[in-house]
C-alpha positions as CSV (number, residue, x, y, z in Angstrom):
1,X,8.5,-12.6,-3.8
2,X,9.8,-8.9,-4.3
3,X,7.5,-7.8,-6.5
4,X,4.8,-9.2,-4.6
5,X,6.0,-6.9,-1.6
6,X,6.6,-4.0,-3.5
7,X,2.8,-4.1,-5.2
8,X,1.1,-4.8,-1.8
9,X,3.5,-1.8,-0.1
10,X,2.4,0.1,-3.2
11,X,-1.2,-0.6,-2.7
12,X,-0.9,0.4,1.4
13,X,1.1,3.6,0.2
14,X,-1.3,4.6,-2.6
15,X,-4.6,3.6,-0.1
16,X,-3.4,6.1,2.5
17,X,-2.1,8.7,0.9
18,X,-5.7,8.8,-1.1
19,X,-7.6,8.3,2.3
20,X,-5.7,11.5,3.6
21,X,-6.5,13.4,0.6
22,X,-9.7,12.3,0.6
23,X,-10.3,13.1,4.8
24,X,-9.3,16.7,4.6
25,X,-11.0,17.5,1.1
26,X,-14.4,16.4,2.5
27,X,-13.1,17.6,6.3
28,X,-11.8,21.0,5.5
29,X,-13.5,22.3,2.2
30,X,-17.0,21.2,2.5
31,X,-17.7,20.6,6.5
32,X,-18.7,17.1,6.6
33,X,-18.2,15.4,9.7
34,X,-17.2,11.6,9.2
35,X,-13.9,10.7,10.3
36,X,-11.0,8.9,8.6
37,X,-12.2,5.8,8.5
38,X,-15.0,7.0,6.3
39,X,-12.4,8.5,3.9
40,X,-10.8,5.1,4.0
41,X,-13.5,2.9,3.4
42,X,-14.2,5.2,0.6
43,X,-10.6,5.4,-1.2
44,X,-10.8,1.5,-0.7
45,X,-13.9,1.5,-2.3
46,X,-12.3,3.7,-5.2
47,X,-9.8,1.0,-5.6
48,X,-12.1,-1.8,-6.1
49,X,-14.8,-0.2,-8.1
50,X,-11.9,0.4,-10.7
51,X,-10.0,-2.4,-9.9
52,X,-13.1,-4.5,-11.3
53,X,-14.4,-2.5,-13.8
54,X,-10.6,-1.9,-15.6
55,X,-10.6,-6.3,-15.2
56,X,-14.0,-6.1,-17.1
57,X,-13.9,-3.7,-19.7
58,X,-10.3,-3.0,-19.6
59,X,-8.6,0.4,-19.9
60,X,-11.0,3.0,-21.9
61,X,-13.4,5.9,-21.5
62,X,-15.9,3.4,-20.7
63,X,-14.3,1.7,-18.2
64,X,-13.4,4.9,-16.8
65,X,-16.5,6.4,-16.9
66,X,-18.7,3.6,-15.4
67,X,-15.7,3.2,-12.8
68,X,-16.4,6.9,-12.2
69,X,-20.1,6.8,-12.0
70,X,-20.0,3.7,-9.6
71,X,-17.3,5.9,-7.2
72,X,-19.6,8.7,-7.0
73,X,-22.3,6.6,-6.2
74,X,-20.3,5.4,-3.3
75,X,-18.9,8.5,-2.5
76,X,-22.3,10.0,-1.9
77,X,-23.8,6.8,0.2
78,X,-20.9,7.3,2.7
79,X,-21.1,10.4,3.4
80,X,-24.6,10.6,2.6
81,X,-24.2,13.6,0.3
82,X,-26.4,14.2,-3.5
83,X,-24.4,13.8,-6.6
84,X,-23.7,17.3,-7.3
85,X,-21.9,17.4,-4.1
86,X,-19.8,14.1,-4.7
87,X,-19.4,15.3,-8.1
88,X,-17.5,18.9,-6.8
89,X,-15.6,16.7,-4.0
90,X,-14.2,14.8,-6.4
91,X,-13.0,16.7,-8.9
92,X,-11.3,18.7,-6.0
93,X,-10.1,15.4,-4.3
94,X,-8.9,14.9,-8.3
95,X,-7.2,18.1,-8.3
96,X,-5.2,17.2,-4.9
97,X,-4.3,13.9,-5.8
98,X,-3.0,15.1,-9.0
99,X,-0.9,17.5,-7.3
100,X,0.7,14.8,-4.5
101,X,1.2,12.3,-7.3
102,X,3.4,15.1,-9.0
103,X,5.2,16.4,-6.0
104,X,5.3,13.0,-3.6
105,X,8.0,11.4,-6.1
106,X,10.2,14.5,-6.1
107,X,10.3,15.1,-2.5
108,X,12.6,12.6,-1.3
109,X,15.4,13.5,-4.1
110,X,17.9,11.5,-6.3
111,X,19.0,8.3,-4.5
């Protein structure tokens, strides 16, 4: 029952803090002008396209390639953008997650 908690809060915790990264990389760098719930849809979307694709192929350069490809498709249909465009926004969305997922952990301190 615990772990069952802890993966869904997991899941809610990772969502949004991708959706926020997402909302103010496409908000603030290149202009566009959907709203959060765009950058949720399409961090949710994120999850699922690899979700399914890692339960397919399992974990590889394939799988993370065609889970890739299949993000940027969806990427550029919500926010109706070419796939040089979606390409750039998400390597840069890349760059920021990389950077929360390194400082997030820290910033709370030893328990």
């Amino acid at each position: 029952m615990a772990i069952e908690l802890l993966t869904v809060l997991s899941f809610v915790l990772s969502w949004i803090v991708s959706s926020v990264i997402i909302y103010i990389v496409t908000k603030f760098f290149f202009g566009e002008k959907e709203g959060i719930g765009t950058a949720f849809l399409a961090a949710l979307v994120g999850t699922i396209v690899y979700t399914v694709v890692n339960m397919t192929l399992g974990n590889g350069i394939l799988a993370g390639l065609l889970g890739g490809i299949a993000w940027l498709i969806a990427l550029g249909t919500l926010y109706k953008i070419g796939w040089v465009r979606a390409f750039v926004i998400a390597i840069v969305i890349w760059f920021f997650a990389y950077l929360v997922g390194f400082f997030l952990p820290t910033l709370i301190g030893p328990l």
